[in-house]
Backbone as CSV, one residue per row, in Angstrom:
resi,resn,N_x,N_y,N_z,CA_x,CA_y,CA_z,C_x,C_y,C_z
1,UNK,115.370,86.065,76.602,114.294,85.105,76.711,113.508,85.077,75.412
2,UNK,112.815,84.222,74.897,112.445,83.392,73.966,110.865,84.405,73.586
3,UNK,110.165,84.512,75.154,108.932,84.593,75.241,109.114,86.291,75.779
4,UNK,107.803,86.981,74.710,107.637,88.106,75.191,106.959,88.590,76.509
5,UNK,107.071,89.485,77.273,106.273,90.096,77.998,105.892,91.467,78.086
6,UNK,105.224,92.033,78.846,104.834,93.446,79.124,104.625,93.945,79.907
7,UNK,104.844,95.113,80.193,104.842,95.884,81.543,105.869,95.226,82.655
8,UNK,104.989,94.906,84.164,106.318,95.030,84.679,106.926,93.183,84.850
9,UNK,106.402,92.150,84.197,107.003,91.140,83.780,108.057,91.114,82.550
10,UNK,107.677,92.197,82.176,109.219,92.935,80.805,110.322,92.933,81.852
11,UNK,110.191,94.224,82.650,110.879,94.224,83.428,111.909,93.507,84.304
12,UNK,110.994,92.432,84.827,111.693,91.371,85.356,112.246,90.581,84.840
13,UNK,111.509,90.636,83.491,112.620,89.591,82.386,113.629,89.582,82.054
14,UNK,114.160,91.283,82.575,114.983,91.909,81.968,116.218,91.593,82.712
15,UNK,115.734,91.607,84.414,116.134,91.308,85.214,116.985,89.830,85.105
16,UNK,115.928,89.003,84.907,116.336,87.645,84.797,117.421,87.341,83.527
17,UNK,117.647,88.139,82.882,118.371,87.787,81.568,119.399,88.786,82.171
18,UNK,119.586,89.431,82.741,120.761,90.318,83.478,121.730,89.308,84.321
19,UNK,120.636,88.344,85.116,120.990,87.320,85.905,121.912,86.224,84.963
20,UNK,121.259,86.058,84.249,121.733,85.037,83.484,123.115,85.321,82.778
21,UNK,122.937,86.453,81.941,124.385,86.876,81.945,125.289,87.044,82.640
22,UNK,124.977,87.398,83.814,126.287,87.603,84.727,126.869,86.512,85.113
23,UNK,126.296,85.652,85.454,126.098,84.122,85.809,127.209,83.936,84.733
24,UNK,126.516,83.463,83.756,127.866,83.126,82.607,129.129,83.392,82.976
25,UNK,129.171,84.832,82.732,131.019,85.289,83.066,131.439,85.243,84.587
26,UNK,130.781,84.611,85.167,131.161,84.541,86.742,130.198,84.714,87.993
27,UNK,129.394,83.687,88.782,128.769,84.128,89.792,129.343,84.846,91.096
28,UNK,130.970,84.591,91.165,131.476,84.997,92.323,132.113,86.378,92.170
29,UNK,132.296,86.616,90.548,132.840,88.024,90.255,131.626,89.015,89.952
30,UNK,130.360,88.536,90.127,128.929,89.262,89.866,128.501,89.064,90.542
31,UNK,128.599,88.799,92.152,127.624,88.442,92.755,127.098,89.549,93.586
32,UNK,127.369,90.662,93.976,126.460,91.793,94.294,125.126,91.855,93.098
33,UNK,125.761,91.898,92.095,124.699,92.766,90.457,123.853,91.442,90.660
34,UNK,124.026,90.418,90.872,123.290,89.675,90.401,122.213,89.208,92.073
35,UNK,122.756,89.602,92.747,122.164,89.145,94.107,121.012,90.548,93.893
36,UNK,121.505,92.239,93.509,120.415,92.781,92.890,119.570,92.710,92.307
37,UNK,119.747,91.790,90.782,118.769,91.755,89.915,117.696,90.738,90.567
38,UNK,117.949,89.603,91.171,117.559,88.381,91.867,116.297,89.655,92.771
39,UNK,116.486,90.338,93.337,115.390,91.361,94.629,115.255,91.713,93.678
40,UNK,114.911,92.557,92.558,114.601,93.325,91.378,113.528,92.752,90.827
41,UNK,114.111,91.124,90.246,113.165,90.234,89.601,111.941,90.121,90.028
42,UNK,112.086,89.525,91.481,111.145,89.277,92.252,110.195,90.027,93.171
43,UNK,110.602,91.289,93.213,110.156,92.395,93.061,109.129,92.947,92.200
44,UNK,109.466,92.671,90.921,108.303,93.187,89.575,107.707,91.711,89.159
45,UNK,108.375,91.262,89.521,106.774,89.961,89.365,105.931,89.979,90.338
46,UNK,106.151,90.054,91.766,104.545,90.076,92.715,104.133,91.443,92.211
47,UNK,105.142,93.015,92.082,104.336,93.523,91.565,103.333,93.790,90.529
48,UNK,103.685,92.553,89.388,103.164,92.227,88.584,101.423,91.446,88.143
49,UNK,101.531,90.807,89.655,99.959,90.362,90.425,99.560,91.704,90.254
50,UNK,99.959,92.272,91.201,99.029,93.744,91.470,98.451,94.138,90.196
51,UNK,99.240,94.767,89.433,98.915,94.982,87.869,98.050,94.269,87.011
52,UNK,98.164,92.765,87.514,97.116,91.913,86.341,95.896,92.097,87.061
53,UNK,95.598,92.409,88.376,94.208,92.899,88.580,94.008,93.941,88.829
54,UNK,94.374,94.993,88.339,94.360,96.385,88.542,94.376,97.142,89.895
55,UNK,95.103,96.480,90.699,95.435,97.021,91.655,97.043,98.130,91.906
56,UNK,96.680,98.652,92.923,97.540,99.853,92.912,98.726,99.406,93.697
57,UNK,99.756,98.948,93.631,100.534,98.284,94.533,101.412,99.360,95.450
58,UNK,101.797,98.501,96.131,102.879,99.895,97.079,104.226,100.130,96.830
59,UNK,104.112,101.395,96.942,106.051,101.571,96.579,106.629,101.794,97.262
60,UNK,107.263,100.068,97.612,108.566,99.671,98.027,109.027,98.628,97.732
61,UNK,109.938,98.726,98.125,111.063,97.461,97.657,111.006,96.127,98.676
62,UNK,110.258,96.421,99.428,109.839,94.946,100.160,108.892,94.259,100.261
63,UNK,109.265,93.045,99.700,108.711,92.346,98.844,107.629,91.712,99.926
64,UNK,108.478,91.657,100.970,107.684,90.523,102.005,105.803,91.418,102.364
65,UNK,106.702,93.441,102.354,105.600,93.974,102.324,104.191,93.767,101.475
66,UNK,104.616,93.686,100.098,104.067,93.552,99.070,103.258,92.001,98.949
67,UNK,103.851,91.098,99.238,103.380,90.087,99.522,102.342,89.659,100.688
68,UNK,102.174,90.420,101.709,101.428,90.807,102.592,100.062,91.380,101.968
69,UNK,100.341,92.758,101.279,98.945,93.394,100.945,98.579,92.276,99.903
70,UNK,99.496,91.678,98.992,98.661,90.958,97.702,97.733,89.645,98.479
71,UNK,97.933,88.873,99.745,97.500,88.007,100.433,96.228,88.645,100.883
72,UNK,96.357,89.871,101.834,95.063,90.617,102.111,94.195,91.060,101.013
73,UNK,94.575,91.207,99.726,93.576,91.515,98.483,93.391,90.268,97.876
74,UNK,93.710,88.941,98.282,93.453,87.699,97.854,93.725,87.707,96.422
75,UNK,95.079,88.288,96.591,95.482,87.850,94.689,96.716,86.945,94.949
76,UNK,97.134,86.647,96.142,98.163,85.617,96.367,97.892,84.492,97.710
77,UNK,98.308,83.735,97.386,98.632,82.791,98.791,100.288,81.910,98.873
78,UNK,100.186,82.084,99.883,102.279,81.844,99.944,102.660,81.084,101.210
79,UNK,103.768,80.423,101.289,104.131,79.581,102.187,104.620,80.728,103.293
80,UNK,104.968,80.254,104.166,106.181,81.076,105.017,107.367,81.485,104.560
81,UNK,107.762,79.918,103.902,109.199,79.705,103.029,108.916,81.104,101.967
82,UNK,108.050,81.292,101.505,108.144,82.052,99.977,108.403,83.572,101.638
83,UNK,107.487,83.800,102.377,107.930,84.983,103.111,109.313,85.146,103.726
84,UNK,110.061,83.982,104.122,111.151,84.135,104.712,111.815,84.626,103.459
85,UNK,112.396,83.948,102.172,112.549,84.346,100.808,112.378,85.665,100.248
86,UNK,111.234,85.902,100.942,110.944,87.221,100.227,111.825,88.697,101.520
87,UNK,111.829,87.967,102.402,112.854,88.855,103.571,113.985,88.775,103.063
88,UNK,115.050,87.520,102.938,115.995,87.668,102.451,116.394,88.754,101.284
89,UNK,115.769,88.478,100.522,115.654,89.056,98.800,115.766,90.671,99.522
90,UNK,114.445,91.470,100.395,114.161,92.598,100.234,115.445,93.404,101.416
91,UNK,116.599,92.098,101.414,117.659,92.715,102.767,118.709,93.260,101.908
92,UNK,119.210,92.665,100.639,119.863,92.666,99.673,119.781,94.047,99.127
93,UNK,118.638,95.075,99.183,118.627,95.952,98.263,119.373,97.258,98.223
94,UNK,119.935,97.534,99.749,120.849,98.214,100.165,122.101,98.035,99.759
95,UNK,122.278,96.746,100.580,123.706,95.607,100.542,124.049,96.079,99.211
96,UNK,123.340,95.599,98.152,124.295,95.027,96.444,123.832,96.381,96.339
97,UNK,123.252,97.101,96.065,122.937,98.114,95.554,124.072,99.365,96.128
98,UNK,124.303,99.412,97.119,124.971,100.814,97.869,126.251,100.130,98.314
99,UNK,126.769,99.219,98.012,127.705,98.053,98.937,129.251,99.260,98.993
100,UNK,129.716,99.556,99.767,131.215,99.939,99.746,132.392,99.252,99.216
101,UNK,132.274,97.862,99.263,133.749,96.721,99.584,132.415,95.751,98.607
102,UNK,132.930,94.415,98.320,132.246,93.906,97.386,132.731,92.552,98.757
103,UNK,131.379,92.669,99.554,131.208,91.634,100.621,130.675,90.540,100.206
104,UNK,129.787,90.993,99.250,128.938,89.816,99.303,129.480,88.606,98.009
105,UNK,129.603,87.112,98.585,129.827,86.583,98.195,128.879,85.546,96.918
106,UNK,129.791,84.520,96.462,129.198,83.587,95.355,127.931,82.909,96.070
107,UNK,127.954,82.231,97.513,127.150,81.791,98.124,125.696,82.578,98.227
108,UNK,125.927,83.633,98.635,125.300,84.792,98.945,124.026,85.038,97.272
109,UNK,125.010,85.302,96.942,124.203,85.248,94.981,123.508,84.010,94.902
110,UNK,124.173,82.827,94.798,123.055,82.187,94.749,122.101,81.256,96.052
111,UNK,122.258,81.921,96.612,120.916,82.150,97.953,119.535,83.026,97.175
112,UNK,120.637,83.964,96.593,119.251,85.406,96.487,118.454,84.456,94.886
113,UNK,119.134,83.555,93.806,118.734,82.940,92.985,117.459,81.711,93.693
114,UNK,118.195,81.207,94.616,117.414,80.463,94.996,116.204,80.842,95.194
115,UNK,116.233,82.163,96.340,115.103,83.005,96.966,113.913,83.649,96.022
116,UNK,114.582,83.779,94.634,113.960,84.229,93.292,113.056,82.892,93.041
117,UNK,113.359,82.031,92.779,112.990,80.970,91.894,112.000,80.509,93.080
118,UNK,111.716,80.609,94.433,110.778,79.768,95.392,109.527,81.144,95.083
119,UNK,110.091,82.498,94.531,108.989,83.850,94.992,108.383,83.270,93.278
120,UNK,109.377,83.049,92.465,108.706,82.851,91.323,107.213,81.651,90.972
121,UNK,108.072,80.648,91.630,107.215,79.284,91.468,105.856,79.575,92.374
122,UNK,105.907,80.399,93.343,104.981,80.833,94.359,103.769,81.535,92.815
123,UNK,104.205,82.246,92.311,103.263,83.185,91.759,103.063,82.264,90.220
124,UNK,103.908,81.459,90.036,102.884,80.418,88.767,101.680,79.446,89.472
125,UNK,102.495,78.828,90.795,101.188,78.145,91.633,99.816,79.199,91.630
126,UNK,100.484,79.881,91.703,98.813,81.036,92.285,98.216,81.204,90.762
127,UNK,98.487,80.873,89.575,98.076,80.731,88.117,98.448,82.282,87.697
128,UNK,98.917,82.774,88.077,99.800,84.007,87.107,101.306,83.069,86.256
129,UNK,101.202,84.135,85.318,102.321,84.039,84.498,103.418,84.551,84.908
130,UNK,104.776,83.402,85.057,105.170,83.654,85.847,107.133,83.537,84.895
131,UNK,107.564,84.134,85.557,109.476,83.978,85.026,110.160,82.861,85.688
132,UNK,110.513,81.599,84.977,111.360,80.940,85.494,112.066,79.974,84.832
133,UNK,112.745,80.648,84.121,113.901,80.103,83.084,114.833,79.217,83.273
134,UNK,115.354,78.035,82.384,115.410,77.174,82.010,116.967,77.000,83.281
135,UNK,117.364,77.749,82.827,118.674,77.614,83.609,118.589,77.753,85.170
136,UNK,117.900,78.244,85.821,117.779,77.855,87.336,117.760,76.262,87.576
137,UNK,117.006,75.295,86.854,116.667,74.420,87.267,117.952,73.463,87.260
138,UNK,119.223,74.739,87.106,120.826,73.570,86.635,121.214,73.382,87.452
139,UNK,122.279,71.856,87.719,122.271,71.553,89.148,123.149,72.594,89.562
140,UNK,123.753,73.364,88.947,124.877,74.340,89.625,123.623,75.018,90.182
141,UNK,122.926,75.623,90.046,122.131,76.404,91.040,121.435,76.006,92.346
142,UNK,121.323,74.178,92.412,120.545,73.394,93.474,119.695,74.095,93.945
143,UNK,118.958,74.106,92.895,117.514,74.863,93.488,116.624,73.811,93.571
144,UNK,116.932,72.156,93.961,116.070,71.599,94.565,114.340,71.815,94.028
């Protein structure tokens, strides 16, 4: 990516450019790693709210959790859609991460892209700085 960041929007950037590469050489031959980085991304960007107001966020990997306390500390407001999204995303982390057999499919990957890009756009609406690179918006991704 073009544009620097810090802390844990580095992170996710890092994420997102992980995405992006894999993407390139194949969504259906990357689609565990990348259905990971996708919960990863979106992951360190709401945790990333927390951080821009010095809040102490919680450690876990569910996002929907996380998205919950940031609503009760009024550093976010979110659709349902961004919570259902954020369930999907935080189901994945087992799945791609610990997977035995490589189940998860091309569809599957970009579901979890999709699910990224609605948690992302959620947290630029709310006026944080937010990750959402150029290439989601390609129609191969129909992220609508």
């Amino acid at each position: 990516m073009a544009k620097e960041y810090r802390g844990l929007l580095y992170a996710a950037s890092v994420d997102v450019d992980t995405i992006d590469a894999l993407a390139s050489l194949g969504i259906a031959k990357y689609a565990e790693s990348i259905g990971y980085h996708a919960q990863q991304a979106a992951e360190k960007l709401v945790k990333a709210v927390f951080e821009e107001n010095g809040e102490a966020f919680p450690f876990t990997h569910n996002i929907a959790s996380l998205l919950n306390r940031a609503q009760e500390l009024n550093l976010l407001d979110f659709s349902e859609e961004c919570l259902e999204q954020a369930a999907y995303l935080s189901s994945l982390i087992s799945l791609t991460r610990y997977a035995d057999a490589p189940d998860f499919q091309e569809g599957e990957a970009l579901d979890a892209i999709r699910a990224f890009a609605v948690i992302a756009r959620m947290v630029d609406a709310n006026g944080y700085e937010s990750i959402l690179p150029t290439w989601v918006e390609h129609e191969s991704y129909n992220l609508g």
